[in-house]
Structures are given as C-alpha cells and as structure tokens.
C-alpha atoms as one frame of an Amber mdcrd trajectory, in Angstrom:
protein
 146.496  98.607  86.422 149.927  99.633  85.666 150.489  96.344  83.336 147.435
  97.456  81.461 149.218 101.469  81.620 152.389  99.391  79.947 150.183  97.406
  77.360 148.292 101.090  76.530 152.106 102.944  75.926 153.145  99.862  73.866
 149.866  99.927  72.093 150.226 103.789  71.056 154.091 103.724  70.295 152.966
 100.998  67.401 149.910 103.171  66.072 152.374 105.742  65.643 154.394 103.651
  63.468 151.405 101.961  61.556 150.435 103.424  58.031 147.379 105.815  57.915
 145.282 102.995  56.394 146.509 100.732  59.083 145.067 103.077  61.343 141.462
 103.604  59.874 141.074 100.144  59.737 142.103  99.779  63.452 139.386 102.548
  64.378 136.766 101.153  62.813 137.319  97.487  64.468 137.659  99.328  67.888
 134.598 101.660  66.550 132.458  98.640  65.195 132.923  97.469  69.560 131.701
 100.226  70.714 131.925  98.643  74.306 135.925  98.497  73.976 135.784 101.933
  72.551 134.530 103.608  75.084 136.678 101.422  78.069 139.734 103.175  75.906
 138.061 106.317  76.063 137.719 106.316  79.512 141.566 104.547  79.888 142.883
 107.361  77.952 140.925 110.258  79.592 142.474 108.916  82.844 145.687 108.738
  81.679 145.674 112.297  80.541 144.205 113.514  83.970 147.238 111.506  85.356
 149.703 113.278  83.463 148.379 116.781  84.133 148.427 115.781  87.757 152.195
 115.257  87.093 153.029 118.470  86.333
C-alpha cells in the first residue's frame, strides 16, 4: 500500500508540472476507464481522510 501511496505522490508532483492540455488529455484516458477512475477516486478520497487524520 505505501509503494502504491509513493507511485500516487510521484504521479501528482508530474501532473503538476504537465501543460494544461497534457492534463485534459490524461483525464479523459483515465475518464474513458472509468474502472481506474473510480479506484483513484477512492485512492485519493483515502488519502485525504489520512491526512486530516494527521492533523
């Protein structure tokens, strides 16, 4: 789990420094797999629970 927590941070340090159009494009591949889509949704809603636990 925490490998796929280290792929996740090094997955949204590069969207923030891919181009806008980059990052449309990226959305609607994840978007067109819906399936993947909502795994990341879920991955990132727990990650955000785990950070508010944090603090």
């Amino acid at each position: 789990m925490s490998a796929l927590g280290a792929k996740l941070t090094l997955v949204s340090i590069s969207v923030r420094n891919v181009s806008l159009k980059q990052l449309s494009y990226i959305i609607k591949q994840i978007t067109r797999n819906s399936l993947l889509f909502s795994a990341l949704l879920l991955v990132l809603g727990a990650q955000m629970i785990a950070d508010n636990k944090k603090t």
